[in-house]
N, C-alpha and C positions, 0 to 999 in steps of 0.2 A: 450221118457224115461227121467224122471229125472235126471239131473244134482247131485250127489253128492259130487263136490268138494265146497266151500265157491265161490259165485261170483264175481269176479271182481269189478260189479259196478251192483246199483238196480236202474232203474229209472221207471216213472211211467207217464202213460197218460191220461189225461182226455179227451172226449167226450163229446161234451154239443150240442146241438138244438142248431142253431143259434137264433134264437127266445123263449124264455122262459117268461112263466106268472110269475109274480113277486117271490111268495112262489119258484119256480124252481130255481130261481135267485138269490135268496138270498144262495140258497141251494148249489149253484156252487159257489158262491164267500166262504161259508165255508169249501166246499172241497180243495178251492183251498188254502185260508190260512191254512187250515191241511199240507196241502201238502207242504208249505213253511216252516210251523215249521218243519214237517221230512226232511224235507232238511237241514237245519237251525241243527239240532240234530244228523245227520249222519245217521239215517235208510234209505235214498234214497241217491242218489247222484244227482239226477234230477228230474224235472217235467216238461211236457208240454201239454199245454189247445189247442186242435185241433175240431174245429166245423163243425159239419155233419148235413145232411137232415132229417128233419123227418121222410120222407118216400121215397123208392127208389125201380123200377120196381125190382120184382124177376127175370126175366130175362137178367137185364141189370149186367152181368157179367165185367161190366170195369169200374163202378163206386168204387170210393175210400170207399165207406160204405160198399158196396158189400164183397170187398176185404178185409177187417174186419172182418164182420160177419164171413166168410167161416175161417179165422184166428180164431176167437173166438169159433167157433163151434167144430174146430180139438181139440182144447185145453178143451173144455167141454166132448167131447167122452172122452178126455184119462183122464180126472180126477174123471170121474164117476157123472158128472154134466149137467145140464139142463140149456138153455139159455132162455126157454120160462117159465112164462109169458112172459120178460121183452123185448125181441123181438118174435115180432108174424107178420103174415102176414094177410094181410086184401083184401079181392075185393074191389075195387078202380074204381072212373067212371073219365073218363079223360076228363078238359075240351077244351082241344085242339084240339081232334078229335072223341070226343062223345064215344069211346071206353072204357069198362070196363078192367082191369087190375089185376093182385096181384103183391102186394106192401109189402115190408118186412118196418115195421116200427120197428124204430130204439127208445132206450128207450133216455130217455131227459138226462141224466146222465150216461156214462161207464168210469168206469177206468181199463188199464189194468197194470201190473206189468210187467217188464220186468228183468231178470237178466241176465247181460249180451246181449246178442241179443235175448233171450229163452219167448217167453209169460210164468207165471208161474204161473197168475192168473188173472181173470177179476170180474168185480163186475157194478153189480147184476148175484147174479146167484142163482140156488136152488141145492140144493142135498138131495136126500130121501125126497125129500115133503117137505124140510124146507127153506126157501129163505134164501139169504146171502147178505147182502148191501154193499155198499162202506163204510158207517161208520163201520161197523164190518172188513173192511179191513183194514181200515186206523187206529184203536184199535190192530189190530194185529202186524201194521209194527209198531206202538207205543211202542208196549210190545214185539218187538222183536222176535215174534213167527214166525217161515215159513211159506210160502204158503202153499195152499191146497195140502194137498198129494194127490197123487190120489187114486182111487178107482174104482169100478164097482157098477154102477146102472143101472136097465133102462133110459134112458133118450128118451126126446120127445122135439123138435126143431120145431123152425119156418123155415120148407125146402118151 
């Protein structure tokens, strides 16, 4: 349930590939100067840049991505929101023991929002068919607008 009192304090995290092809790179060092002006300007109180795997078994329930997703995923039921495309799961051939796998691939860029301790939005994400980027988040905390209210849609996840 939504919080309706004013929060405390807004802070914000990014998620980046440890590895990124240039254009990505470039892409994360402007999110994150976004993120230092709203800091800089009072819409956040904080930011920090925390880097994950590309891809990470479906099964392995104790990885730190893992634990993410399943955080991002609570937060996309209850707002009426879809996590996939931007996380999807893929068969995966392992070269350590020639076994194939599924893999939940993690997108090159997530931010999420936090107020107070509360997730309150992440990005990318779709709702009714329409995606929603980090830039459209980072215009919203710009202009002072609230997170995603929630709602009800179908949704469809990378489980």
């Amino acid at each position: 349930m939504p919080n309706t009192e004013c929060p405390q304090s807004r802070r914000a995290e990014l998620f980046a590939r440890a590895a990124l092809p240039a254009p990505s790179e470039k892409r994360r060092a402007s999110v994150e100067n976004r993120l230092r002006q709203l800091q800089r300007t009072g819409a956040i109180d904080e930011y920090e840049s925390t880097g994950w795997k590309k891809r990470v078994p479906v099964a392995d329930e104790d990885c730190p991505e893992r634990g993410r997703y399943e955080e991002f995923l609570e937060w996309a039921t209850d707002a009426g929101a879809t996590l996939s495309p931007f996380f999807d799961t893929r068969l995966c051939y392992s070269w350590e023991n020639g076994e194939k796998r599924t893999e939940l691939v993690m997108p090159a860029l997530c931010l999420a929002i936090y107020e107070d301790a509360e997730l309150v939005q992440i990005a990318p994400f779709a709702r009714g068919g329409t995606p929603h980027s980090i830039e459209e988040c980072l215009d919203d905390l710009e202009a002072g607008r609230v997170p995603l209210p929630t709602g009800t849609v179908t949704i469809s996840t990378a489980d």
